[in-house]
N, C-alpha and C positions, 0 to 999 in steps of 0.2 A: 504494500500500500504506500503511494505517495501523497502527500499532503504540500503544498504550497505556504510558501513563508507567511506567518504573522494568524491563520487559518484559525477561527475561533468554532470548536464540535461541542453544541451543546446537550445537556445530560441526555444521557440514552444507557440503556442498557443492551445487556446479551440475552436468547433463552438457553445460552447453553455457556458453561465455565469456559473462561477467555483467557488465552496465554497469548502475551504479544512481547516482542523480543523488537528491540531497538539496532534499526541498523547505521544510520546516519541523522545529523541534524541531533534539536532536541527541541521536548515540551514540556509544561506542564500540566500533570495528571493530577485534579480533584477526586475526591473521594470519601466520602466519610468522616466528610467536615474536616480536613485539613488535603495537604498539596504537596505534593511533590516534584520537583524537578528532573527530567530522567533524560541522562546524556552520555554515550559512552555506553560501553557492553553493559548491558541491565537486562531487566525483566518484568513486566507486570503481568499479575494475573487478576483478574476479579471474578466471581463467583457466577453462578446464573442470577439474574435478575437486581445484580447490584448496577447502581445508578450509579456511573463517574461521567467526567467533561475534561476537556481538551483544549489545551491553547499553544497552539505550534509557534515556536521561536522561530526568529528572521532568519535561519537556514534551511527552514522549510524540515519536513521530516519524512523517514522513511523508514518501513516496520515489515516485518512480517509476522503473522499471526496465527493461530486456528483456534476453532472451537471444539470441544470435545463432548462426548455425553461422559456424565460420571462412571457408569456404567462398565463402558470401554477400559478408564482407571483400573477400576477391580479385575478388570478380566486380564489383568497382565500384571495381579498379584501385588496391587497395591490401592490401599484405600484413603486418599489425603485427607484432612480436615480443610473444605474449601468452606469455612465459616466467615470469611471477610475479603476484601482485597489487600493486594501485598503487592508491595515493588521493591526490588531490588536491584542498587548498583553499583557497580564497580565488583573488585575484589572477586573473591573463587564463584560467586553466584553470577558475576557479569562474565567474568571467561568461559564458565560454564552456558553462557546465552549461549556467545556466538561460537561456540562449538558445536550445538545444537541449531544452529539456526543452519550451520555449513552444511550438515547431518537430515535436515528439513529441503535442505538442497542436490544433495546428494541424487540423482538420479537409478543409478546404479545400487542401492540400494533397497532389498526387499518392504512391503508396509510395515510387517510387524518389525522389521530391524527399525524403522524409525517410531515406529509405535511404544518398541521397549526403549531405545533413548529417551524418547519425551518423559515416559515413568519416570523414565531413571533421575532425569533434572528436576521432574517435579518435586520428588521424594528427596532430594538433596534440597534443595531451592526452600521447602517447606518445612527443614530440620532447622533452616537458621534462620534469624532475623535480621541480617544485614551486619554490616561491620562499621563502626566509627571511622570519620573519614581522620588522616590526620593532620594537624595544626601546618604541616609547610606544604599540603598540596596547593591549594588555594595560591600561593606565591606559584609555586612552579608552572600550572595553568596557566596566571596571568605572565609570564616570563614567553611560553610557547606560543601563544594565543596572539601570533603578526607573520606577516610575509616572511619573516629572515628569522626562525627559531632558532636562537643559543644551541650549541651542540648540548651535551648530556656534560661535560666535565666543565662547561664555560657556566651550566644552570649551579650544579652542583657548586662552584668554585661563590660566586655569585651569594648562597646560602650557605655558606659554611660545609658542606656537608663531601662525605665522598662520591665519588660517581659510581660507583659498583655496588655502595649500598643505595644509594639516589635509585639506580636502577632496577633494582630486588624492589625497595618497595614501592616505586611507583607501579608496577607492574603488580605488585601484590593487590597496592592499593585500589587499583581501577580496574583491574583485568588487561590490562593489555599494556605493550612496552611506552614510552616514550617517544619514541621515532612511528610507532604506528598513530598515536595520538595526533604528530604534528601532521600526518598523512591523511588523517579522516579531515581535518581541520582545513586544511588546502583541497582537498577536493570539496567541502562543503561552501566554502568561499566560492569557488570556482563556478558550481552548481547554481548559485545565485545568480551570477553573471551570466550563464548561459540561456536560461532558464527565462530572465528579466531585462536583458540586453540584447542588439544584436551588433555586440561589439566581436570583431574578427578572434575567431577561437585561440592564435598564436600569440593578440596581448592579452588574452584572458590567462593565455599558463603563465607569462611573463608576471603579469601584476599580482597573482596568486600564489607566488616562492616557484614554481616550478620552472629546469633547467631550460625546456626546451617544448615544444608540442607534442614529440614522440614522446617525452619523458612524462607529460599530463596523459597522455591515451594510457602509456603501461600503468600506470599509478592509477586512474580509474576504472580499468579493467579490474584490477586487485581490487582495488577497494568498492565500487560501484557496483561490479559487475558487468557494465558498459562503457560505450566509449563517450565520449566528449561530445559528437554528433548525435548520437543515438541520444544522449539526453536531452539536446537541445532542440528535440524535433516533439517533446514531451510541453512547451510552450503554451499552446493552443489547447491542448486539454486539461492542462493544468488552470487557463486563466478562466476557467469557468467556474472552479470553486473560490476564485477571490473577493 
């Protein structure tokens, strides 16, 4: 599913328990009389018939999803407590998304092998309740978060800190490395441009950190899944939900 930057989804619910997995961009998820922010490998689920809302941040968002019957749950020897909604991000529950989301992608892949994955992250997903984020992410985010990201020893150097351990725990901390961060982050910039402009694709990779136009196509293949054009032809159907 794609959603178009700034996109306000008002309260709706599901008939059937919702898992939706964060692939790019981010929003914020209502729910249950408080909100959360969900950006980077995460996870929401909500139950049948729970009522949340949606407010997509200026990089617009992109998810993938499914519904399940409870049913199905049991029948592959496992029974969750789906008694509220739950989001989780970053840390072993956001790495554990997008391993499952690659796993949901997977073609090659039998149903019930992806039927017992999904158990499997539920049943994980639903033993913990998130992890405290900690006190020098926030710095480091905002240090990454421009055209020209600090290397990893220049961040580190910058807060005191060492780069090897900077790099364990960010990676701990979010689910994913440092250099994939600044990579989702330039391609998300980029996606707006293309997206909202029809400024020539070669200064979109230039003004977005990327080396080169070959070098934005490989990098959005990896991380998008598509190419630069192929997103930019998504324009016209996207400006209908704005």
């Amino acid at each position: 599913m794609v959603h178009p930057p700034d996109q306000v989804i008002g309260e709706h619910r599901h008939e059937w328990p919702f898992l939706m997995l964060p692939m790019l961009g981010d929003y914020v998820e209502r729910y249950d009389g408080s909100e959360a922010r969900i950006v980077g490998p995460s996870a929401v689920l909500h139950p049948a018939g729970t009522c949340h809302a949606n407010c997509i941040g200026d990089h617009g968002m992109e998810t993938v999803s499914i519904e399940f019957d409870q049913d199905w749950v049991r029948s592959v020897h496992f029974d969750p407590a789906l008694e509220r909604s739950r989001s989780w991000i970053g840390g072993r529950i956001g790495a554990s998304a997008r391993a499952l989301a690659s796993t949901w992608g997977n073609t090659l892949l039998t149903e019930t092998e992806v039927a017992e994955a999904t158990a499997a992250f539920l049943q994980l997903a639903l033993a913990h309740d998130g992890q405290a984020q900690p006190a020098w992410l926030s710095d480091v985010l905002k240090l990454i978060d421009g055209e020209k990201s600090p290397s990893t020893a220049e961040i580190a150097h910058r807060l005191g800190l060492h780069p090897a351990w900077l790099a364990r725990s960010y990676r701990y901390a979010t689910g994913e490395g440092l250099h994939e961060t600044i990579r989702r982050n330039r391609v998300e910039r980029a996606i707006v441009l293309l997206r909202s402009t029809e400024t020539p694709t070669v200064e979109i990779a230039l003004a977005t950190g990327f080396c080169d136009q070959s070098h934005m196509n490989r990098v959005f293949k990896a991380v998008a899944g598509r190419t630069p054009r192929e997103i930019r032809t998504e324009q016209t159907l996207l400006a209908r939900f704005r």
